[in-house]
C-alpha positions in Angstrom: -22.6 6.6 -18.6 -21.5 6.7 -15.1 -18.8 4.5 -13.5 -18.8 3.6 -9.6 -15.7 4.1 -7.7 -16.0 0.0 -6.5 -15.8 -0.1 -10.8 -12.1 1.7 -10.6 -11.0 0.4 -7.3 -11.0 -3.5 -8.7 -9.4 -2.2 -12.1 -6.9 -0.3 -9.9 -6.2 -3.5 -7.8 -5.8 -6.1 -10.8 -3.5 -3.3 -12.6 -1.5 -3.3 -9.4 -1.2 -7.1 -9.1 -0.4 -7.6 -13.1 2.4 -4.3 -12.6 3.8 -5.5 -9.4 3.8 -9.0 -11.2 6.9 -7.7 -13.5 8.9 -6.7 -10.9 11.9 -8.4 -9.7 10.8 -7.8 -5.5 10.6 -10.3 -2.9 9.9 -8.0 -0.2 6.6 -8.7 1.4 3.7 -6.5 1.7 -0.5 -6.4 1.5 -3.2 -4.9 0.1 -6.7 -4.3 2.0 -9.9 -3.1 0.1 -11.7 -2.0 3.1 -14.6 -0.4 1.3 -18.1 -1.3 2.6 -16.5 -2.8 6.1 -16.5 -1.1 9.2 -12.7 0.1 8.8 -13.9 1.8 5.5 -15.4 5.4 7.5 -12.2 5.0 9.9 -9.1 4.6 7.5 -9.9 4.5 3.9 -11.1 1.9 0.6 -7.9 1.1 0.3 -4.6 0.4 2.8 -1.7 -1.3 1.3 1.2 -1.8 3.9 4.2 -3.2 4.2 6.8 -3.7 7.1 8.0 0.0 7.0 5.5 1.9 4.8 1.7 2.6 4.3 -0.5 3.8 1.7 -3.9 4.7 1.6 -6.3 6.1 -1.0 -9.8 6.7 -0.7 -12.0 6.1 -4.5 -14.4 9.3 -5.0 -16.3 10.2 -7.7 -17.3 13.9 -7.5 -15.6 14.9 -4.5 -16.0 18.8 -4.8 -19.4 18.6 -4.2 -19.7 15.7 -1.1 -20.4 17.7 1.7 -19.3 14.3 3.8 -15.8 14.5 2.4 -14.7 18.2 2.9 -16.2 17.8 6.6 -13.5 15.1 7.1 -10.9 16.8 5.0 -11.6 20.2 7.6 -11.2 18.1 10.3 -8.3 16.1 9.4 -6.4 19.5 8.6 -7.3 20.8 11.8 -5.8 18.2 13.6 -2.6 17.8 11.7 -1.5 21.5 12.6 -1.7 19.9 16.4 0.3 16.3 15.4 2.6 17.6 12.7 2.4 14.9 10.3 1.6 17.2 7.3 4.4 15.9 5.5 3.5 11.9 6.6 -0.1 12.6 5.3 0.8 13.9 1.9 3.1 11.0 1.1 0.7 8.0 2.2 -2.6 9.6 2.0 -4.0 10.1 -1.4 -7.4 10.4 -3.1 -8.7 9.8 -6.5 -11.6 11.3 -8.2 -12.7 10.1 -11.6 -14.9 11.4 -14.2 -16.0 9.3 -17.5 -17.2 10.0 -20.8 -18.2 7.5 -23.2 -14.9 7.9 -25.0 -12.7 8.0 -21.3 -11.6 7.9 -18.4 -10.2 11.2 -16.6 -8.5 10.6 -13.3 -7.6 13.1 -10.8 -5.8 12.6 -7.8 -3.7 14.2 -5.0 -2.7 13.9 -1.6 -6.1 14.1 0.7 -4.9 17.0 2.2 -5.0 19.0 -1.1 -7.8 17.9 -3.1 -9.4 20.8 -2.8 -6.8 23.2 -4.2 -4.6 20.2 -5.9 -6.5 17.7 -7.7 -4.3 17.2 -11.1 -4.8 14.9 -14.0 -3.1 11.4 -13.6 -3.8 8.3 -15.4 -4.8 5.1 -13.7 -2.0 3.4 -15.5 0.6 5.8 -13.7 -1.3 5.6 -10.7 -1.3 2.1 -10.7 2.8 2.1 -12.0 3.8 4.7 -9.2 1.7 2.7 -6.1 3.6 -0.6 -7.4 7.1 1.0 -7.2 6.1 2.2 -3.8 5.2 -1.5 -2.3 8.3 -3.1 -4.4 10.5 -0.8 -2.6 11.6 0.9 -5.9 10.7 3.8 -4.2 12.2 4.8 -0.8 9.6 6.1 2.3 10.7 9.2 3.1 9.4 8.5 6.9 10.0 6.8 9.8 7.4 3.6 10.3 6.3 5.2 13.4 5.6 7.9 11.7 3.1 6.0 9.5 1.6 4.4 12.5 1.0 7.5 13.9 -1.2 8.6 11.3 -3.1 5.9 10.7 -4.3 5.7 14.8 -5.0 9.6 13.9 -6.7 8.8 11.4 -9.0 5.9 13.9 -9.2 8.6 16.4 -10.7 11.4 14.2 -13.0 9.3 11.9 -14.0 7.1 15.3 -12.5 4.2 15.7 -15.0 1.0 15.0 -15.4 -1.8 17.5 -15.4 -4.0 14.9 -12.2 -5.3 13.2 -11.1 -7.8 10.4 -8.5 -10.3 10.2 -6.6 -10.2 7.1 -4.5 -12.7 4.7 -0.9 -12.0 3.5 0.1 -14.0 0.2 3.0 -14.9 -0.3 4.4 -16.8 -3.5 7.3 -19.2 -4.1 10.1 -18.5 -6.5 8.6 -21.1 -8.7 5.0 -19.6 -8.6 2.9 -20.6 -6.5 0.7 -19.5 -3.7 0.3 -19.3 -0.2 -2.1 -17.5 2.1 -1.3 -17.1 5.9 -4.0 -15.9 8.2 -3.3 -12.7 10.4 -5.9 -12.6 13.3 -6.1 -9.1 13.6 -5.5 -6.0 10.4 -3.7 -3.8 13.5 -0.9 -6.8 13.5 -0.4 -7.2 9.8 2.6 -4.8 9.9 4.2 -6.7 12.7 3.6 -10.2 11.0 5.4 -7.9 7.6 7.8 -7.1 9.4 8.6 -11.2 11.0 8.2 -12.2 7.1 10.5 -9.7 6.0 13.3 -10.8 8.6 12.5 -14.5 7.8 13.3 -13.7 4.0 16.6 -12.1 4.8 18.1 -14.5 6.8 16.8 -17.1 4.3 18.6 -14.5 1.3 21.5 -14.8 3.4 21.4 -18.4 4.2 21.5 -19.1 0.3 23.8 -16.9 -0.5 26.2 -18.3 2.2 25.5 -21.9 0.5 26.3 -21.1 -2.9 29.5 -19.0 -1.7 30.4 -22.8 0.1 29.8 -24.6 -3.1 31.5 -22.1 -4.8 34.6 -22.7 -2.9 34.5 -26.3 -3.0 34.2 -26.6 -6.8 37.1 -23.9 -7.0 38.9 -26.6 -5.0 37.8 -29.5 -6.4 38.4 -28.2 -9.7 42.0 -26.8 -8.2 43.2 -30.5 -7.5 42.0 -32.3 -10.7 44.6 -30.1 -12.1 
């Protein structure tokens, strides 16, 4: 029985929705599945972003043995020793390998930079757990967003940069539920339109909570003279 990494990547992106889903977060971020598009050879199968952090993981099967993958992985560590963003590419840029038996799943991952010396046992489900805490701000970047954006254009710049791009959608849901998708024109402005959300929220947060401090006062008042 074999599984295809398209197989785990849409497991891995419902268990991220369902896990994110039980978190108490309203900071804004997105998630990209970029596999089989042109920014697939050039970033990754997946980039998840939000207004001050990245992540990207790239879905391999047997990765010891593509001859493809430990080209880019020479290259890539090559580079880095000129950029100095060895510590940047170990927190953002991961890579999973799976293997499967008819009884289960066994997935490996580590930071791209080490999967040939590093690969270590890790379960989708803590995979899944530690990626949500990540976007939900549960766990603080260690990085500038600069730093991020550096990488990623390295990234463009050594895997050659496709003349093709996508637009992408942000969703964004309602404290009652429901959905709303707004249209980005370009994937190289989604951090920038994050970023505007993520503003917009906060003075909204503090608009409310300048309201209810109001009505709070008012009732204490109100409530002060009835006496």
């Amino acid at each position: 029985m074999d599984i295809y990494e398209n197989i785990i990547i849409g497991n891995f992106l419902v268990g991220l929705g369902h896990q994110i889903g039980r978190i108490n977060s309203n900071l804004p971020f997105n998630v990209n599945l970029l596999q089989q598009t042109p920014l697939d050879k050039s970033i990754g199968d997946v980039l998840m972003e939000r207004a001050d952090f990245i992540k990207i993981i790239e879905f391999k099967r047997q990765v010891n043995t593509n001859k493809k993958e430990q080209t880019k992985h020479t290259i890539l560590s090559r580079a880095l020793n000129d950029h100095k963003l060895h510590d940047v590419s170990r927190e953002i840029h991961w890579l999973v390998s799976h293997q499967n038996t008819e009884k289960e799943l066994v997935v490996k991952s580590a930071p791209y930079l080490d999967f040939n010396t590093g690969l270590e046992t890790y379960s989708l489900t803590e995979l899944i757990k530690d990626t949500a805490d990540e976007l939900t701000g549960k766990n603080v970047p260690k990085h500038k967003a600069a730093d991020y954006e550096s990488y990623i254009k390295l990234l463009q710049t050594l895997n050659g940069r496709n003349s093709d791009s996508s637009g992408a959608i942000i969703l964004c849901s309602s404290s009652e539920g429901g959905l709303n998708y707004m249209p980005v024109n370009s994937l190289e402005n989604l951090r920038f339109s994050l970023n505007q959300i993520d503003h917009l929220f906060k003075n909204n947060h503090e608009k409310k909570l300048q309201q209810e401090k109001k009505r709070s006062y008012q009732k204490e008042r109100s409530y002060g003279r009835s006496l």
